[in-house]
C-alpha positions in Angstrom: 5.7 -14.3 31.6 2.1 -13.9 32.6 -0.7 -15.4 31.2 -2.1 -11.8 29.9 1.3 -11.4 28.2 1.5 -14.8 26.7 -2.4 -14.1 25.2 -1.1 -11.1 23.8 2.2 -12.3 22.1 -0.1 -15.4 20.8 -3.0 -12.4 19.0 0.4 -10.5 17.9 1.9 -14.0 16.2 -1.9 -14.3 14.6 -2.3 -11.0 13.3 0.9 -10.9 11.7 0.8 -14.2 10.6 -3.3 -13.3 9.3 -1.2 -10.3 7.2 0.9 -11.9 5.7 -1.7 -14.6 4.3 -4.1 -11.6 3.4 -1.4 -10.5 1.5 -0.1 -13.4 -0.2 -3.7 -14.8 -1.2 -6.3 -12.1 -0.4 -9.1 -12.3 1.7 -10.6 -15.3 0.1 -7.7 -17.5 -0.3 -6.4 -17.5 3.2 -9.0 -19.6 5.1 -8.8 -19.8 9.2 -7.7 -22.9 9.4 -4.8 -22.1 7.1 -4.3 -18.9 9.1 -4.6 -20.6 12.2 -1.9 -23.1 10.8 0.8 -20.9 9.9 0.3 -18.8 13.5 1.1 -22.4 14.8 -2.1 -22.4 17.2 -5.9 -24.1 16.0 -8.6 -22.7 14.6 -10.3 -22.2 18.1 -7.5 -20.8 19.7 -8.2 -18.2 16.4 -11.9 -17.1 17.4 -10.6 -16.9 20.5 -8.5 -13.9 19.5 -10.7 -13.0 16.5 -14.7 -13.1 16.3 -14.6 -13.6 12.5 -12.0 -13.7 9.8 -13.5 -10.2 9.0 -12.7 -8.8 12.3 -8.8 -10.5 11.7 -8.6 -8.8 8.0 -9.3 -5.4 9.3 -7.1 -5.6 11.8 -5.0 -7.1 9.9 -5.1 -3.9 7.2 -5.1 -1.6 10.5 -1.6 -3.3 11.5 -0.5 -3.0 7.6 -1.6 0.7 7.4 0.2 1.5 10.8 3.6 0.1 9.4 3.0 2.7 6.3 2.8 5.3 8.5 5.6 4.4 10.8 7.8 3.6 7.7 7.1 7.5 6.3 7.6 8.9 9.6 10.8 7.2 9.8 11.9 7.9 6.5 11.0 11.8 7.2 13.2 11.4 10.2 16.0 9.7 9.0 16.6 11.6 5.8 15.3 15.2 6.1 14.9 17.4 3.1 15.6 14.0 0.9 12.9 11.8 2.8 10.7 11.8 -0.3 13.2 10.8 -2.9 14.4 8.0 -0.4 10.9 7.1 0.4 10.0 6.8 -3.3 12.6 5.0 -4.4 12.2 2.5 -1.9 8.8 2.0 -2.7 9.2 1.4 -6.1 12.2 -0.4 -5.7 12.2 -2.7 -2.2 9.0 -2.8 -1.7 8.1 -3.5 -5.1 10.5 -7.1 -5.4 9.9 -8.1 -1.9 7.9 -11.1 -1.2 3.9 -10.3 -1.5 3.5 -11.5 1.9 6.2 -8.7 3.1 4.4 -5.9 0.4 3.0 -3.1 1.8 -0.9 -3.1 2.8 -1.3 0.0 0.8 -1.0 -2.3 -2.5 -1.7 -5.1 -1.3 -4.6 -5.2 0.7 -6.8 -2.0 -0.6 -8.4 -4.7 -3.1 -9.5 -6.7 -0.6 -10.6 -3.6 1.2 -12.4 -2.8 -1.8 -14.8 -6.0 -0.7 -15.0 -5.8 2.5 -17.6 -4.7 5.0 -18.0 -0.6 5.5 -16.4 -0.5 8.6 -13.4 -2.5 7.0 -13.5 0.3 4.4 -14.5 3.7 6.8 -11.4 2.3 8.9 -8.8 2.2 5.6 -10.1 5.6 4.4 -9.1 6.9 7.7 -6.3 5.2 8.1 -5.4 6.2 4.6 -5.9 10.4 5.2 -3.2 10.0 7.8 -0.7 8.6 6.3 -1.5 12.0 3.8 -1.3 14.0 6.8 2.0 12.6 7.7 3.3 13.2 4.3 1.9 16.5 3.8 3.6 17.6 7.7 6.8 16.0 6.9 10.0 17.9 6.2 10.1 20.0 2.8 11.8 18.0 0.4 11.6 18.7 -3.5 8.8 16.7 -5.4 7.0 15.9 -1.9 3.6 16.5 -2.0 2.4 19.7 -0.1 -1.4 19.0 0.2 -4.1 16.3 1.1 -4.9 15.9 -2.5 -1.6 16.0 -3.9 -0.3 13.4 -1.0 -3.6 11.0 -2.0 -2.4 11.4 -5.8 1.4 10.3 -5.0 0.0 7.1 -2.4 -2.3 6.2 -5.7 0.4 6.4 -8.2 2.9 4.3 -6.0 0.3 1.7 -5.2 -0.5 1.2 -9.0 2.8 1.6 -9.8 4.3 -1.8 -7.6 1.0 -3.2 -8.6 0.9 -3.5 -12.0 4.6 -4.1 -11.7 4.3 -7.5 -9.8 1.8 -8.7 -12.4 3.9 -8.4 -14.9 6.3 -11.1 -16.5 8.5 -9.2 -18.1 11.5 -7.8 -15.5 12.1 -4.4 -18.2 8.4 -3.6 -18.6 8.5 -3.9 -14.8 11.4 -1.4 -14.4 9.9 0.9 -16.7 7.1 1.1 -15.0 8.9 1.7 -11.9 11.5 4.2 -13.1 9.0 6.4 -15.2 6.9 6.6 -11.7 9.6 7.2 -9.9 10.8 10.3 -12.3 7.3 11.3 -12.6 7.2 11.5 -8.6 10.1 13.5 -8.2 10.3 16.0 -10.7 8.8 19.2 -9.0 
């Protein structure tokens, strides 16, 4: 392996590793060092990758955001006219129980987004209006959203959904939560 290729497997193992502690404790409660740690490199061998912590979150949320949007593409693929129900269910359902480190940036990380610089923020947006595009071009499939507005709507009400079902302590609150949305979602 080449030293170009090693560099670039070492910023890969970072930036997944800096995801999964953005999600797990937000932007404030994942320090470098701690980042650094769990990548299994230093802190220098970190800036050398990453120019700030900053820099690492937002590419961080651009990795997160690029899984969304490979995971609807691939759920539009895989499942045709039922790709919505599929996609819906799995949202509310696998990726609502996983591990918050495994959770989808979408939920996840669009409260740290929330604080962070305006390019951090300009870059979720976009990133944000295409996962709506790709919902809105997918395959027809009943209760899927046909516009940009009625895409953005479904992306909020899943997001708030799986949130405020992981904060809560009580499993069957936190299913009805999840099965109401999900009805809600699918009934055309």
């Amino acid at each position: 392996m080449s030293r170009s290729e090693q560099k670039q497997q070492t910023r890969q193992r970072i930036l997944a590793s800096a995801g999964r502690g953005f999600r797990k404790g937000g932007f404030g409660g994942a320090g470098v060092d701690g980042l650094a740690k769990e990548a299994g490199v230093t802190s220098g061998a970190f800036y050398s990758h990453f120019g700030s912590k900053a820099e690492a979150f937002r590419e961080a949320m651009a990795a997160g955001m690029a899984e969304l949007k490979a995971g609807v593409s691939q759920f539009q693929a895989e499942h045709g006219p039922r790709w919505w129900a599929e996609f819906v269910r799995f949202y509310l359902g696998s990726k609502r129980c996983c591990c918050l480190e495994e959770s989808c940036a979408l939920q996840s990380l669009a409260p740290e987004v929330a604080r962070a610089d305006v390019t951090t923020r300009e870059a979720f947006e976009a990133d944000l209006q295409e996962v709506a595009a790709i919902i809105t071009a997918g395959p027809v499939s009943p209760g899927a959203p046909r516009s940009q507005s009625a895409a953005l709507a479904a992306l909020a009400t899943l997001a708030g959904a799986v949130t405020l079902a992981r904060a809560l302590e009580s499993p069957e609150l936190a299913e009805q939560i999840a099965s109401t949305t999900e009805q809600m979602l699918l009934t055309p």
